[in-house]
C-alpha positions as CSV (number, residue, x, y, z in Angstrom):
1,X,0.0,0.0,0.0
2,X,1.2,3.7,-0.8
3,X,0.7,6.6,1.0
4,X,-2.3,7.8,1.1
5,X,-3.3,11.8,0.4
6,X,-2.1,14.6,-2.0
7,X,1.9,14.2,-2.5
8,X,3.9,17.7,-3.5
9,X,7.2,17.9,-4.6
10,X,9.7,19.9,-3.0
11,X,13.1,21.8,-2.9
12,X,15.1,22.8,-6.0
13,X,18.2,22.1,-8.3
14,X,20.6,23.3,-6.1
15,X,19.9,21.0,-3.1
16,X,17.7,18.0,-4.7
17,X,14.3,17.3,-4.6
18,X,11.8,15.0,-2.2
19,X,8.2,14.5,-2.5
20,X,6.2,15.1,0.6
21,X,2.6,14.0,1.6
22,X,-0.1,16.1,2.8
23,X,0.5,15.0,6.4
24,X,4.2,16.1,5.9
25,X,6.0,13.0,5.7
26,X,8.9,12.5,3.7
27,X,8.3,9.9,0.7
28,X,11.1,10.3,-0.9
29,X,14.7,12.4,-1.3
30,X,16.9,12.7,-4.3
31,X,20.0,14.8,-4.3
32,X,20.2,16.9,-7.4
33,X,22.6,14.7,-10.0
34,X,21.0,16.1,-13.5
35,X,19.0,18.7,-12.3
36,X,16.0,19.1,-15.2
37,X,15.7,15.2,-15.0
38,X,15.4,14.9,-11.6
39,X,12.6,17.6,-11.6
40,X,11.1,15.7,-14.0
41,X,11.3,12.7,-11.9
42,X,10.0,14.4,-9.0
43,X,6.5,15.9,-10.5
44,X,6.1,12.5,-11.9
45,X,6.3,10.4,-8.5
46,X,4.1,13.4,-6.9
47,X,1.7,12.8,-9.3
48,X,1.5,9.0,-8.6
49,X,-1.3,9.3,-6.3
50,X,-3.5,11.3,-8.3
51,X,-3.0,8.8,-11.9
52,X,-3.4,5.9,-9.7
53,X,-6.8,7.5,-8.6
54,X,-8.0,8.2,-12.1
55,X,-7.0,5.4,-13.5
56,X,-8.8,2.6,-11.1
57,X,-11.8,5.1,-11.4
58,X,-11.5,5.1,-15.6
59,X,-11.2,0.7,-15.6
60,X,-14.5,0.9,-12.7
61,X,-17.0,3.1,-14.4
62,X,-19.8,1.3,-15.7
63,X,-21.5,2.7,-18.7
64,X,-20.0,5.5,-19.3
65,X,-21.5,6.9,-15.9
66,X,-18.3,9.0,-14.2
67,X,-16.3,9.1,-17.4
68,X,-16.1,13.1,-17.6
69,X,-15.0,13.7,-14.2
70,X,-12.6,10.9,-13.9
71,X,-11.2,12.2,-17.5
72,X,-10.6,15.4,-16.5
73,X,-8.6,13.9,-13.2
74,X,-6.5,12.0,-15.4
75,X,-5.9,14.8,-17.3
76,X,-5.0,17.0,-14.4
77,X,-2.9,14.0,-13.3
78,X,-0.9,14.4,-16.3
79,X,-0.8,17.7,-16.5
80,X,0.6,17.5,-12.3
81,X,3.2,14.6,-13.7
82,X,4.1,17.2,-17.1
83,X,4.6,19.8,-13.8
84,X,2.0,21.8,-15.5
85,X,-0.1,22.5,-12.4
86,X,0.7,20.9,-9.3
């Protein structure tokens, strides 16, 4: 089982990133080796949660019924993951 709740990504190039969870415990810490592809890295694991979410929704809808809304969380998921928003 994963943690559960909203997971944010923190810290900067300089000093590495982590991703954190809403109740403010450490997931994860990664010292900055690459800097852009650890950033990548770390909006994609924050966004774990929130994919994971969407997708089990997505495979459990039953005709068509929740579709929309559990689209447009995947597509937020992405855009969290693509550090669009998030």
């Amino acid at each position: 089982m994963y943690t559960k709740g909203e997971w944010r990504r923190f810290g900067g190039m300089v000093d590495g990133y982590g991703i954190v969870s809403s109740s403010g415990e450490v997931i994860i810490e990664q010292q900055a080796l690459s800097g852009l592809e650890n950033e990548a890295n770390a909006h994609l694991i924050a966004a774990a949660p929130d994919m994971y979410e969407a997708l089990y929704h997505l495979t459990k809808a039953k005709h068509h019924q929740g579709i929309t809304f559990w689209t447009k969380r995947g597509e937020q998921a992405l855009s969290k993951a693509e550090s669009k928003g998030g």
